[in-house]
Every structure is written in structure tokens, then in C-alpha cells.
C-alpha positions in Angstrom: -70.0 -100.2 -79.9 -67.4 -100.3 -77.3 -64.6 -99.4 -80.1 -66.9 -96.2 -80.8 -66.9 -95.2 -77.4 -62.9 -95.8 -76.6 -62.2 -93.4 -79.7 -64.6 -90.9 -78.4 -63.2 -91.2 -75.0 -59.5 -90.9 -76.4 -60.3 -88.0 -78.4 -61.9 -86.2 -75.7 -58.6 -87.2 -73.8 -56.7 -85.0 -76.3 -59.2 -82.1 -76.6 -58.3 -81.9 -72.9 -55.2 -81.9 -73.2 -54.8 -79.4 -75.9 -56.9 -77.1 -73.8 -54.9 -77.1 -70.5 -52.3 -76.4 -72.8 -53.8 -73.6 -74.0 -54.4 -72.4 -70.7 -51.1 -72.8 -69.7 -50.3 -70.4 -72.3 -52.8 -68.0 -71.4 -51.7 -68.0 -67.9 -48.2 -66.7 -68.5 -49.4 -64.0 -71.2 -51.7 -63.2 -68.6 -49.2 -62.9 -66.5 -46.9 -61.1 -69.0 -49.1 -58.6 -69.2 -50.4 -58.3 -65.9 -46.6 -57.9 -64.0 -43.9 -57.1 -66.9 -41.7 -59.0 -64.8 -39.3 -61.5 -65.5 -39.7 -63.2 -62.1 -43.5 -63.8 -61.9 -43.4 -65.4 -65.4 -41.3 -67.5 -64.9 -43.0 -68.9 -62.4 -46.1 -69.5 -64.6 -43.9 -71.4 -67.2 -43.1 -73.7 -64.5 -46.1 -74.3 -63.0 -47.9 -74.4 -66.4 -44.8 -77.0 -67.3 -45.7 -79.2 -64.3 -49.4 -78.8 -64.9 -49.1 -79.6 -68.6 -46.5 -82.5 -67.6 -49.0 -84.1 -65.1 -52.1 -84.0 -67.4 -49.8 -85.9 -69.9 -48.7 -88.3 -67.6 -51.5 -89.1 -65.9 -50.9 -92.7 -65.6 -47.5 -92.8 -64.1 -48.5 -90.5 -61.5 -51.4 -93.1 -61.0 -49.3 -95.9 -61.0 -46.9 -94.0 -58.2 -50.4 -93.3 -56.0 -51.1 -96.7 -56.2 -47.8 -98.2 -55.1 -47.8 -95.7 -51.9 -51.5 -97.0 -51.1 -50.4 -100.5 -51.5 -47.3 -100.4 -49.5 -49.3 -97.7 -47.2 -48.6 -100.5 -43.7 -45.1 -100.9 -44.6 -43.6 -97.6 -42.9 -41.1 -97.7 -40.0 -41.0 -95.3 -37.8 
């Protein structure tokens, strides 16, 4: 049973995935059409890049989170 749900919960993982994706891509035809500027679009590549990038790798940016928390009493002024 717990095999059943892991698949279900790593497939749902990838249906998310695909859809921020896709609305990364809908963002910069959106904003295509909306501005018919080279400027503004690239912008939304970017940021759909980094969005798309950071829903990937969702575990490394965990990973980093945690390290800061852990080593949070550690700062010098």
C-alpha cells in the first residue's frame, strides 16, 4: 500500500511539474503578446527559467535552507 501511494505521490510530483512548465510558457507568450518587446520577455524567460529551475530542484534548495537554519547561531558580527 505504501508503494501505491509513493508512485501516486511521484507522479503527481511530475504533473506539477509539467504544469509550471506550461505556465512558464504561457507567461512569456502572454507577455509576447501583451508588450511586443524584446525587453519585457526576456525578463519572463528568466524568471520562468528560475521558477521552472527551483520547482526541479526542490531538494537542493531544501538542503541549502536547512544548512542556514542549522548553522543559524554561528554568525559573527
Amino acid at each position: 500500500m505504501l508503494e501505491i501511494i509513493n508512485n501516486f505521490i511521484q507522479s503527481f510530483q511530475v504533473l506539477v511539474a509539467a504544469g509550471i512548465l506550461l505556465l512558464a510558457i504561457v507567461f512569456v507568450g502572454m507577455t509576447w503578446i501583451r508588450t511586443r518587446s524584446v525587453a519585457p520577455t526576456l525578463g519572463a524567460v528568466l524568471l520562468g527559467a528560475v521558477v521552472v529551475w527551483g520547482v526541479n530542484n526542490i531538494d537542493v534548495l531544501e538542503n541549502k535552507v536547512n544548512e542556514d537554519v542549522n548553522q543559524g547561531g554561528t554568525l559573527t558580527p
